[in-house]
C-alpha positions in Angstrom: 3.9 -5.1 40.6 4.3 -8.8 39.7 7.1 -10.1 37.5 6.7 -12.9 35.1 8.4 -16.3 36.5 8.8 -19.7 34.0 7.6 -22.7 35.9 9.9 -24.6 38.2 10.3 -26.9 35.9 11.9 -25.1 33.1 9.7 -26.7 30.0 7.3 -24.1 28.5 3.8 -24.4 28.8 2.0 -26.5 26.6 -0.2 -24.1 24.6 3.0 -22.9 22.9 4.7 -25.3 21.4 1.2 -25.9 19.2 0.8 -22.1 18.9 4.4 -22.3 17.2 3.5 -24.8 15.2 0.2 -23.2 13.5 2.1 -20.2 13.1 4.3 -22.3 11.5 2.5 -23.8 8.9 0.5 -20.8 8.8 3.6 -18.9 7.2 4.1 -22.3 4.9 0.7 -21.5 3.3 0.7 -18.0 2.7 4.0 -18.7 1.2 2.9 -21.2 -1.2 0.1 -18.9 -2.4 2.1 -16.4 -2.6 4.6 -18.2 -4.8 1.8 -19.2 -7.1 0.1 -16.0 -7.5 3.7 -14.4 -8.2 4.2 -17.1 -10.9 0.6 -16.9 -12.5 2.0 -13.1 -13.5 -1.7 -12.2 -12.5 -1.0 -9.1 -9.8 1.8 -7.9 -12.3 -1.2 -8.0 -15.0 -3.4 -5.7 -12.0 -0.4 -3.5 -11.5 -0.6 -2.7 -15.5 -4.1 -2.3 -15.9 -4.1 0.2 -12.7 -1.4 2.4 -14.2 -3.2 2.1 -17.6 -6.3 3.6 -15.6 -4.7 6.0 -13.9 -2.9 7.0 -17.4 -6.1 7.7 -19.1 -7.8 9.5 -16.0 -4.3 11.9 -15.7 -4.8 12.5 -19.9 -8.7 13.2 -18.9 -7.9 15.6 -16.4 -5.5 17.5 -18.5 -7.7 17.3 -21.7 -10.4 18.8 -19.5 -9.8 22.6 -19.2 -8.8 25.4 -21.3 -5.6 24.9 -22.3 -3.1 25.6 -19.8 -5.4 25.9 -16.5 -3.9 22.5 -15.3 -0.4 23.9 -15.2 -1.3 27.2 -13.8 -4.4 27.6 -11.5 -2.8 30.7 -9.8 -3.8 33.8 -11.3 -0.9 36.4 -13.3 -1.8 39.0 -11.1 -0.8 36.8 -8.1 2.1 35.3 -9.2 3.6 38.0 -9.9 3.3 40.1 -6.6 0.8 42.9 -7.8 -1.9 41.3 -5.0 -5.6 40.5 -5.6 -8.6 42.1 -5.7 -8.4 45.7 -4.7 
């Protein structure tokens, strides 16, 4: 098994300094359009309009069936220990 040695000289090599700086400035942009989209209040806008959504599809759902068979979809008969069918 081999183990990992620096060079002899002790600087790194050169690919990573310039790696270090593109992830560098990488970070810098996605910060900066991060900071804009946070202050253009548009994803709090998509966070309302998903809970409004999901609002209407939970009233939907409920609305759907006779009343009641959201709550309960066991049967009486089961939830109350006397067994199915038979």
């Amino acid at each position: 098994m081999r183990s990992f040695r620096p060079p002899q000289g002790g600087s790194p090599p050169v690919p990573l300094p310039a790696l270090l700086h593109a992830t560098h400035l990488l970070g810098l942009a996605l910060g900066s359009a991060l900071g804009r989209l946070r202050e253009s209040g548009a994803a709090a806008a998509r966070m309302f309009e998903r809970a409004e959504e999901q609002a209407l599809l939970l009233r939907m759902t409920r609305d759907r069936g006779p009343k009641g068979a959201g709550v309960r979809a066991t049967p009486a008969r089961v939830r109350d220990g006397r067994g199915g069918r038979g």
